[in-house]
C-alpha positions, 0 to 999 in steps of 0.5 A: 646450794638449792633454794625454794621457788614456790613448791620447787627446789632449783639449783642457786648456781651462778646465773648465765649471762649475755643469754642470746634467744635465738642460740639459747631459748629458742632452741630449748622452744624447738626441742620441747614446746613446738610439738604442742605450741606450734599455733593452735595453743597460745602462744606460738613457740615456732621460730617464726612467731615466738618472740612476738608472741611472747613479748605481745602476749604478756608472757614476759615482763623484760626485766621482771622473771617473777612476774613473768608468766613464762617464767612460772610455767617453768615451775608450775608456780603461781596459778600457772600450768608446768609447762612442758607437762609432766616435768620440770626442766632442768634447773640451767634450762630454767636459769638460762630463761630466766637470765634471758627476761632478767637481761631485757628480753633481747631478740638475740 
């Protein structure tokens, strides 16, 4: 089924689980945030710096999707720009992001 999330539909499939960063989000950072958040645009996706970043930067809340910046860029929801602009992810991208703050928000 699809269920709202603000203005957005998403899939309401089984979430992932055991969601390790650096296999799982920090290639999706590779793949489309780093040509843009590379340093110079808050915050710095590259390998080196994201966890940091994101963790130090207030975009994620461990333990806490809804209120974590990262997770609204997503979506374009609650005041925060979509990120990557222009289109939305694919629902499993965005539902691998979100089980990863909802396990804790592991460096793994």
């Amino acid at each position: 089924d699809w269920i709202k999330h603000e203005a957005t539909y998403i899939n309401n499939g089984p979430a992932p689980v055991d969601v390790s960063y650096a296999n799982d989000i920090q290639p999706m950072w590779d793949n489309d945030c780093v040509s843009c958040h590379q340093g110079n645009i808050p915050p710095d996706l590259t390998a080196a710096k994201s966890y940091n970043d994101l963790l130090n930067g207030g975009y994620v809340i461990p333990n806490d999707a809804d209120n974590s910046v990262l997770y609204h860029s997503l979506f374009g929801s609650n005041g925060v720009s979509l990120m990557p602009p222009g289109a939305m992810w694919p629902s499993s991208s965005i539902k691998k992001v979100e089980s990863w703050i909802n396990e804790g928000a592991k460096n793994n």
